[in-house]
C-alpha positions as CSV (number, residue, x, y, z in Angstrom):
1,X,10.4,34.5,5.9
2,X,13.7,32.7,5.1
3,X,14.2,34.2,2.1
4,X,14.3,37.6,3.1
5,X,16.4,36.6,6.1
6,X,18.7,34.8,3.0
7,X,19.0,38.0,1.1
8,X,19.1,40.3,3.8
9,X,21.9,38.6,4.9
10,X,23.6,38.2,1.4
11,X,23.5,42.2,1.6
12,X,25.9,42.6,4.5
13,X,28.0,39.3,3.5
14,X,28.3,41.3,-0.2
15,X,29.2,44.6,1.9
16,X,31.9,43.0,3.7
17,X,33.5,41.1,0.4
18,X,33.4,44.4,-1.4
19,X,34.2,46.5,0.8
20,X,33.1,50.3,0.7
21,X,32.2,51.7,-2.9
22,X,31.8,55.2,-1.4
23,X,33.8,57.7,0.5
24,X,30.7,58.4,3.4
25,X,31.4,55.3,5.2
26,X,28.9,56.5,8.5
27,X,26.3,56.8,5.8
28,X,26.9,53.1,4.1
29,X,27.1,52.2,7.8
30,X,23.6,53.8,8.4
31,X,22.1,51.7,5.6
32,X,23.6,48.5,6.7
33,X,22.3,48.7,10.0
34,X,18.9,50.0,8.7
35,X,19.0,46.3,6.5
36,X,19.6,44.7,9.6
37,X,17.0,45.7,11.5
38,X,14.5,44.7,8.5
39,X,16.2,41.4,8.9
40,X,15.3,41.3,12.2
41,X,11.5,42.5,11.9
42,X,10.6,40.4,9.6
43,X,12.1,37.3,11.1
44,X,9.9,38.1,14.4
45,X,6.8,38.8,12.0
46,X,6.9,43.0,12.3
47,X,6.2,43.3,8.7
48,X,5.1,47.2,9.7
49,X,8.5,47.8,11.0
50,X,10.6,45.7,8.6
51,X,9.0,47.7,5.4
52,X,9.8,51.1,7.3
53,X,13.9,50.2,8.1
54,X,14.2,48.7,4.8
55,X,13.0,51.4,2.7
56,X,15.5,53.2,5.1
57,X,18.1,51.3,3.8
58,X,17.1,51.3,0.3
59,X,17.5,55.1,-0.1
60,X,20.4,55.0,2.0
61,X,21.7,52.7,-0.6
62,X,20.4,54.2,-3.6
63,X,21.6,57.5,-3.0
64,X,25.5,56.1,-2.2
65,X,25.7,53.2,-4.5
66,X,23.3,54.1,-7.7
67,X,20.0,52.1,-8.9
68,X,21.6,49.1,-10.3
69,X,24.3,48.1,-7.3
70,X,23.9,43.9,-6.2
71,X,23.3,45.8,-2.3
72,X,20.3,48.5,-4.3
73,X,19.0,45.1,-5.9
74,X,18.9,42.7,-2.8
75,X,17.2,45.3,-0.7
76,X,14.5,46.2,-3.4
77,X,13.9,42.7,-3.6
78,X,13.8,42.6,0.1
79,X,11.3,45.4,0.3
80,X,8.9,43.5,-2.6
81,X,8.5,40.4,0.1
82,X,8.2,42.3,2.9
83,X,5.3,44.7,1.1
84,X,3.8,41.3,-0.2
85,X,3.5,40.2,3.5
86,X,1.3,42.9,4.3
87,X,-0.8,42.1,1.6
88,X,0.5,45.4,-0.3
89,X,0.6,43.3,-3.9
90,X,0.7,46.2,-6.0
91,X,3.7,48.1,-4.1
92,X,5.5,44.5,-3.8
93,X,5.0,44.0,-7.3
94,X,6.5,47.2,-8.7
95,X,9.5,46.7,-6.0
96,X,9.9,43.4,-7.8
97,X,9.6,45.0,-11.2
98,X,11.8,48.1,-10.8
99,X,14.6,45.3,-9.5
100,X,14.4,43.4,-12.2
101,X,15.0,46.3,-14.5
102,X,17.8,47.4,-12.6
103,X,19.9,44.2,-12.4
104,X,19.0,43.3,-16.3
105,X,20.6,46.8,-17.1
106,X,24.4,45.6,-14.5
107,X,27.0,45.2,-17.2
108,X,27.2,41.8,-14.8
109,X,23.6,40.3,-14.3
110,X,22.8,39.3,-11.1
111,X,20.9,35.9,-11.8
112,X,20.1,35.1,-7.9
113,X,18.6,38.4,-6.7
114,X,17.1,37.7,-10.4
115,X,15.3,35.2,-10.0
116,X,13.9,36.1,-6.5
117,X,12.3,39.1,-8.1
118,X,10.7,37.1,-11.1
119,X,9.6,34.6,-8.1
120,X,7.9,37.2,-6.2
121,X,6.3,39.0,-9.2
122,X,4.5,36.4,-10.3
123,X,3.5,35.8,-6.8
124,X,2.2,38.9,-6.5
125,X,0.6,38.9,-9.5
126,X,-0.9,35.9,-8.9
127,X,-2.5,37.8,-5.6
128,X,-4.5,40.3,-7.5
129,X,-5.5,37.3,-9.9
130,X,-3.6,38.6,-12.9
131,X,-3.0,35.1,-14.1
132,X,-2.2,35.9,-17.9
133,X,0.8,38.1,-16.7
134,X,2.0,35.8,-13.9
135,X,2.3,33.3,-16.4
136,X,4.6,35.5,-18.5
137,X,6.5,36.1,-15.5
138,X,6.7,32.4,-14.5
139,X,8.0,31.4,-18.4
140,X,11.2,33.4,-18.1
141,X,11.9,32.3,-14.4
142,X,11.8,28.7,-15.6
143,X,13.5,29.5,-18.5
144,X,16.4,30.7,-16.5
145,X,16.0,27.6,-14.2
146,X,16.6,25.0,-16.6
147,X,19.8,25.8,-16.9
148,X,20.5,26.8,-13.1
149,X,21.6,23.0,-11.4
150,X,18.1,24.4,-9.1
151,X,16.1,21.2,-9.7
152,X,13.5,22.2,-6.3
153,X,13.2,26.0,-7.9
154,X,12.3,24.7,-11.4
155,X,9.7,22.3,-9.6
156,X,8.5,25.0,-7.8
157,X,8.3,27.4,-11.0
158,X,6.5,24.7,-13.1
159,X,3.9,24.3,-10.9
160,X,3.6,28.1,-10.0
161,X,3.3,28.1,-13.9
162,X,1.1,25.2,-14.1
163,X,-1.8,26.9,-11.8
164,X,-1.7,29.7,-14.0
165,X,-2.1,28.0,-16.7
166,X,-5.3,25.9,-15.0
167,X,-6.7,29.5,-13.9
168,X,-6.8,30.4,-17.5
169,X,-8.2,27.2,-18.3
170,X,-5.5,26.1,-20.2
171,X,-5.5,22.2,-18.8
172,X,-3.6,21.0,-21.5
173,X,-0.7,23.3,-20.9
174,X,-1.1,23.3,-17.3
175,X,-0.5,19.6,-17.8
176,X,2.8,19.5,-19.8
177,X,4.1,21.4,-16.9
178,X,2.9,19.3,-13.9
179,X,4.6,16.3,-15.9
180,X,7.7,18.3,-16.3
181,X,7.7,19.5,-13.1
182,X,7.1,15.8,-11.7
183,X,9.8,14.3,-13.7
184,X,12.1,17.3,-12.5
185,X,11.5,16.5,-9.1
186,X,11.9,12.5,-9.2
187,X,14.7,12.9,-11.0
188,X,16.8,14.9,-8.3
189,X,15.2,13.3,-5.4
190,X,13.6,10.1,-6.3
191,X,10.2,9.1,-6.4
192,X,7.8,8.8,-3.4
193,X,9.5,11.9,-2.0
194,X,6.3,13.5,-0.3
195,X,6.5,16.6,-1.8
196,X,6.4,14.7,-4.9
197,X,2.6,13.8,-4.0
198,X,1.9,17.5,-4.6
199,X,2.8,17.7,-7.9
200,X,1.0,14.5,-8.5
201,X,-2.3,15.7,-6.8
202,X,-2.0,18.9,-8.8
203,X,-2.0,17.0,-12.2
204,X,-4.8,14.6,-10.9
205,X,-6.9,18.0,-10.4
206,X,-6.2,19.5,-13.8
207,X,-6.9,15.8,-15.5
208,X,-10.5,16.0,-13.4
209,X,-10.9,19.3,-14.8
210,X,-11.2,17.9,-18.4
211,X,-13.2,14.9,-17.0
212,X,-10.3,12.3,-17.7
213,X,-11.7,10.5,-14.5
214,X,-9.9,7.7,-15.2
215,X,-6.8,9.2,-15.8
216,X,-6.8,11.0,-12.8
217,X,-8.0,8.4,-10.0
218,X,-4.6,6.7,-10.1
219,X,-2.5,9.8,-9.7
220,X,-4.5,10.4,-6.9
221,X,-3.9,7.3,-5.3
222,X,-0.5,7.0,-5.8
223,X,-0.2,10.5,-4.1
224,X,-2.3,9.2,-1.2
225,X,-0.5,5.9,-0.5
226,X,3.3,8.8,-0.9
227,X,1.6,10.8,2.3
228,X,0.1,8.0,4.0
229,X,3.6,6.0,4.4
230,X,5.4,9.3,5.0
231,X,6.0,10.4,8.7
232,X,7.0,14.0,7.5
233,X,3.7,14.5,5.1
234,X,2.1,17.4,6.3
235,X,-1.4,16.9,6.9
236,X,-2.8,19.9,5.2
237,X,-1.8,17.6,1.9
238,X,-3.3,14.7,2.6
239,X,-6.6,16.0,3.6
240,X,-6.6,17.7,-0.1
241,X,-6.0,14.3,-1.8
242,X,-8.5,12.7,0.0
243,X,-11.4,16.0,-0.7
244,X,-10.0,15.4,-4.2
245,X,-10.6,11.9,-4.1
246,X,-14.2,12.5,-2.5
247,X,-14.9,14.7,-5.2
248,X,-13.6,12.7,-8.2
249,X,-15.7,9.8,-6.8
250,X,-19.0,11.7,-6.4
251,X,-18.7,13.6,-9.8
252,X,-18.9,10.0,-11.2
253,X,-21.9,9.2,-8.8
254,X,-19.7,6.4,-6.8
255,X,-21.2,8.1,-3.6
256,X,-19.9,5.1,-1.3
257,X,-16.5,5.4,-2.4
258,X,-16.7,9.6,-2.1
259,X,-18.1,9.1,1.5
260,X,-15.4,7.1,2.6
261,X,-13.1,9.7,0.9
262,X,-15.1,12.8,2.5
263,X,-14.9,11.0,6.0
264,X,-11.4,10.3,6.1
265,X,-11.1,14.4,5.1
266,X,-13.5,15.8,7.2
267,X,-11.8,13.4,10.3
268,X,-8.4,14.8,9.5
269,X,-9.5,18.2,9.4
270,X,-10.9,18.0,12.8
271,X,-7.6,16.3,14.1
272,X,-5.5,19.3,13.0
273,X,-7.2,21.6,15.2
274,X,-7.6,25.0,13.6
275,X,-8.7,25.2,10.5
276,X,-10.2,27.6,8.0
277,X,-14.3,27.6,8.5
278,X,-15.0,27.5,4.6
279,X,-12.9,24.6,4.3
280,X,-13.9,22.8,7.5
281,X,-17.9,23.6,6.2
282,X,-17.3,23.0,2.8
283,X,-15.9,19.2,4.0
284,X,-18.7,18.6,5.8
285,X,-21.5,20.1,3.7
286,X,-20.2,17.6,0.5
287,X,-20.0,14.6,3.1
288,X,-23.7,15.5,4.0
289,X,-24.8,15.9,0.3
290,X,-23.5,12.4,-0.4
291,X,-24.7,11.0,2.7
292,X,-28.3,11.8,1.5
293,X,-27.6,10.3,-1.8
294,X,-27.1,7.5,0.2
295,X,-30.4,7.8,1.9
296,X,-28.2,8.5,4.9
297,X,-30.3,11.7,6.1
298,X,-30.0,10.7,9.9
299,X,-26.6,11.0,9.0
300,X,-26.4,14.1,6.9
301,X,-28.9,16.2,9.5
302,X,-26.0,17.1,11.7
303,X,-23.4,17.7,9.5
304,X,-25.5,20.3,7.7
305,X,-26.2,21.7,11.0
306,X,-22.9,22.3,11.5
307,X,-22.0,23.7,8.5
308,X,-25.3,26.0,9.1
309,X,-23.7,27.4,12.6
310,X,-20.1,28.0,10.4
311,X,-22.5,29.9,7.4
312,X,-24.5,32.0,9.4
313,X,-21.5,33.7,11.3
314,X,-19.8,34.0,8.2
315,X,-22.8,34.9,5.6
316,X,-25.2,36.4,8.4
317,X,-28.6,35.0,8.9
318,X,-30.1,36.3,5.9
319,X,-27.8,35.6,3.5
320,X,-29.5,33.5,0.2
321,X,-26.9,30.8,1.1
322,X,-27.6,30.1,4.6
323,X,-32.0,30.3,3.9
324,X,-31.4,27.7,1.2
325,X,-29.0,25.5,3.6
326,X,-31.8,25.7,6.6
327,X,-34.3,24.9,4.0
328,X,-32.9,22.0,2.9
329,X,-32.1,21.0,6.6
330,X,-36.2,21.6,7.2
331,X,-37.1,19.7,4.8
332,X,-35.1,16.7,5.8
333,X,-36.3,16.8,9.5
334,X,-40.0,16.8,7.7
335,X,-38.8,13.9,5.6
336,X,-37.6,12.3,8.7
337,X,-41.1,13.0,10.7
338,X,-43.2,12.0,7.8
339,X,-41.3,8.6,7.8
340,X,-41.4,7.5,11.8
């Protein structure tokens, strides 16, 4: 939402350093205002109304200032995120696209509005799962960022890249960018920043994915103890660490250590308040499977219960997942019976 608000108001802050281009000054008028009012719909969440002014101002534009004008640019660019917001990947992404053609064809490239569009592709691309060609898109942004003085946009890019990379199951690429990325990002801001812990997370994930356990337990640590002694972590991030941590833990059977991990998730998660139901059920459902490991059924009984309630209103009754889940939850009540 900032960055449309950014460009949006780069558009009218170019407009007044340039001045007119065109003799129909009510008309240029007309498309300024049109940008404005974008601005100001997409700022208060009225993505509906923010696409319709800003394609407003984008033919007003186009038809006064030609295809490849910085004003033409910024408000394509503009139109792309607002489209994207509304889930409309495939309009956003050829709004990105037709930008990026228009301001690589300026006799004077525009590398700002540039690399907005190349962000957003790949976003968008990355939205209808076209990994391969996100990737492409995400090389030449960093490309252009290594040499931009934009050390929190090359972090970002890298590890935009680097989960493009994992999707294609490329770990050992994915990787080399998460370490580049990470040094990037300590470099400019120091380490134990807790955005930092991200990054370091991230490369802990891709290092499980090979099954370099023991390469990955200590990034994970060290990205826990970053959120844990930072006032402004956000909580989101620490209860993925500690699910990753969980996980890492029972993948190598250490079931104690994974239910500490899982409990310490699954009490944040309730502590935040809302929270997705497949990830408040998928917290509670690995708890519960390492709980019975433990011979902790008393324990795991409710939690599956409640994972049951979350399944059935979002599989329905009858779905194969939710019969095998009250299954399993039978037979631990007749296990439990049998015992007494």
């Amino acid at each position: 939402m900032e960055r449309i608000a950014r460009t949006l108001s780069a558009i009218l802050v170019s407009a007044c350093l340039m001045g007119p281009a065109v003799a129909d000054e009510p008309a240029l008028d007309a498309a300024r205002a049109h940008a404005i009012a974008g601005r100001d719909a997409y700022a208060e969440g009225r993505f509906g109304d923010a696409v319709t002014a800003i394609e407003a101002a984008l033919a007003g534009f186009a038809d006064l200032l030609g295809p490849a004008h910085r004003e033409v640019t910024e408000t394509r660019v503009a139109l792309g995120d607002a489209y994207r917001r509304l889930g409309r990947y495939e309009d956003a992404g050829a709004a990105y696209e037709r930008a990026i053609a228009d301001i690589e064809s300026a006799a004077t490239k525009d590398a700002l509005n540039l690399r907005r569009a190349r962000d957003g592709l790949g976003q968008s691309l990355r939205a209808r799962h076209r990994y391969a060609d996100a990737a492409t898109v995400y090389e030449r942004l960093v490309a252009d960022l290594e040499s931009a003085g934009e050390p929190r946009e090359l972090w970002r890019s890298l590890g935009a890249l680097a989960l493009c990379e994992t999707q294609l199951g490329r770990y050992a690429a994915a990787e080399e960018r998460l370490e580049r990325a990470l040094a990037v990002f300590e470099d400019a801001f120091g380490p134990g920043h807790p955005e930092s812990a991200i990054t370091l997370s991230e490369l802990a994930a891709t290092k499980t994915s090979r099954r370099a356990f023991d390469d990955a337990e200590p990034l994970y640590r060290k990205a826990l103890a970053i959120l844990d002694a930072s006032p402004e972590a956000k909580p989101a991030q620490r209860q993925l660490t500690l699910e990753r941590l969980g996980f890492l833990n029972d993948l190598q059977g250490r079931h104690t250590e994974a239910a500490m991990f899982y409990e310490r998730s699954v009490a944040l998660l309730r502590a935040m308040g809302t929270v997705p139901d497949a990830l408040l059920g998928r917290n509670l459902y690995n708890l519960a499977s390492v709980y019975v490991a433990l011979g902790r059924q008393a324990d795991a009984e409710p939690l599956l219960r409640e994972v049951l309630v979350l399944w059935e209103a979002r599989y329905g009754t009858d779905h194969p997942q939710t019969r095998q889940l009250k299954a399993a939850i039978d037979r631990l009540t007749d296990d439990k019976i049998g015992t007494r």
